[in-house]
C-alpha positions, 0 to 999 in steps of 0.5 A: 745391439744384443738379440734382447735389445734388438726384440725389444725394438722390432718384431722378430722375423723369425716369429714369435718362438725364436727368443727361445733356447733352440730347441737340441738336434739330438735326442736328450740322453736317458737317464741311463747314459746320463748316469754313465757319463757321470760315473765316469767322472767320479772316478778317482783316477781320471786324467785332466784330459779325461775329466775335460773330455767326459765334462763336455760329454756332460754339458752337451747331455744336460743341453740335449735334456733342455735347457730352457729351465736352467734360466730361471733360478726356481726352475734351474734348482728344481731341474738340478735336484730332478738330474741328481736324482735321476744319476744317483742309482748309477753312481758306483760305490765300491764295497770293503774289498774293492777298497782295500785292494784299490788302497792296500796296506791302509788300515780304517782311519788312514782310507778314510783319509785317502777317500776324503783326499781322493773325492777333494781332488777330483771336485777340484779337477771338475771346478778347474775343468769348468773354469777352463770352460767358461774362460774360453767363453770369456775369451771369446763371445759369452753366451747365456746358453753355455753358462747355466748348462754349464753350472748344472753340469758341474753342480751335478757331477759334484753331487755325484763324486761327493755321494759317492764318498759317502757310500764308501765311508760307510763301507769303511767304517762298517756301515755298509748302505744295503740295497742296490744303485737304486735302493741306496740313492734316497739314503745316499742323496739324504745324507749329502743334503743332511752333511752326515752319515745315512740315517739308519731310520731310512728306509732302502727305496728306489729312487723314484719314491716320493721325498718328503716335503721336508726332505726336498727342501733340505736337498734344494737348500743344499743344492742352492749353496752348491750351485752359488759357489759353482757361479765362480766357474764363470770367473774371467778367464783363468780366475774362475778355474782356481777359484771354484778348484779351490772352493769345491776340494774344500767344501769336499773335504768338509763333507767328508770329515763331518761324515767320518765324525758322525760314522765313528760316533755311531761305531763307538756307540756301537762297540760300547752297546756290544760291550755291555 
């Protein structure tokens, strides 16, 4: 008999709080070490040992952070968009030069390529990495708490590789997005809910200024489509590893090319202004 079925027919003598999420032993991490581990699974380079150790570094952090939230799907999304703006000012975007010397001998369009390909790759490790989560929670007993930490983490880490994407087709096109980690965050996050370049009209604000309703919507919007094609993570066994690697490098790669579309709009606009 489950623990609901079993609540349901007698009192719990635990009391009355023990149908709720134990509460986590550690601290919940900062904003900080949060950010720190999702940068780090930005990385384009990371090894799939890498990227599995850094994943459960995440998960644990997203469960110490609560998870009571994640089990209701308003909540759920709201708590998501809450950790994404929390993380985007620690999400590292590398600048021209850094870009160049990482991916020498390329000229603009061919980076621009490579980042896209790079950015594809690694969502699709972290949907691979997800799947192989849940496929050891399938093998043995499911649990409803690993399931919702478990797409939250995912959901965010591949927010968190696809802003950064953004940022640096920006740099490669030269449109660099002005500020700090904290005052590029509002821009970059409105442009991955918006599936396009930076709005120059934006203004560079921290992160912590308030979103327009609008604004907000649009970015849950956004986040429930991601988080919907995140629930193939729970496949049995190895199904949801290949379907969610599979679904994230193509909805990457779609991200990327509508924003080099937009960016080469705007450049030609641009050359053609100067021109006159």
């Amino acid at each position: 008999m489950s623990h609901a079925d079993r609540s349901a027919d007698e009192p719990d003598p635990a009391g009355p709080e023990s149908s709720q999420a134990e509460p986590p032993t550690a601290e919940p991490p900062t904003n900080s070490e949060l950010g720190d581990t999702v940068a780090r699974l930005t990385d384009e380079d990371l090894e799939p040992g890498q990227r599995n150790r850094l994943l459960g570094r995440l998960i644990g952090q997203v469960r110490a952070r609560g998870v009571g939230d994640l089990f209701k799907p308003r909540l759920a999304l709201k708590w998501i968009a809450d950790a994404v703006g929390d993380v985007a000012p620690y999400v590292p975007v590398r600048d021209i030069e850094t870009l160049r010397k990482h991916h020498p001998g390329l000229d603009d369009d061919r980076l621009a390529e490579r980042l896209v390909r790079n950015a594809s790759r690694a969502t699709a490790g972290v949907g691979a990495a997800g799947g192989g989560v849940a496929a050891i929670e399938w093998a043995a007993t499911p649990t409803l708490l690993s399931a919702p930490v478990l797409l939250a983490a995912e959901t965010v880490t591949v927010v968190a590789i696809e802003i950064k994407l953004i940022g640096e087709l920006h740099e490669v096109f030269g449109q660099p997005v002005p500020g700090t980690g904290g005052q590029r965050a509002i821009p970059l996050v409105m442009a991955w809910s918006q599936q396009r370049g930076v709005n120059p009209m934006v203004p560079g604000v921290g992160i912590g200024a308030v979103l327009s309703t609008a604004a907000r919507r649009e970015m849950r919007d956004r986040l429930l489509r991601r988080f919907g094609r995140n629930l193939t993570t729970l496949g049995p066994f190895l199904t949801g590893a290949a379907v969610a690697s599979y679904l994230n490098r193509r909805a990457t790669k779609s991200l990327g090319d509508q924003v080099i579309d937009d960016l080469r709009k705007r450049q030609r606009k641009i050359i053609e202004g100067e021109s006159r």
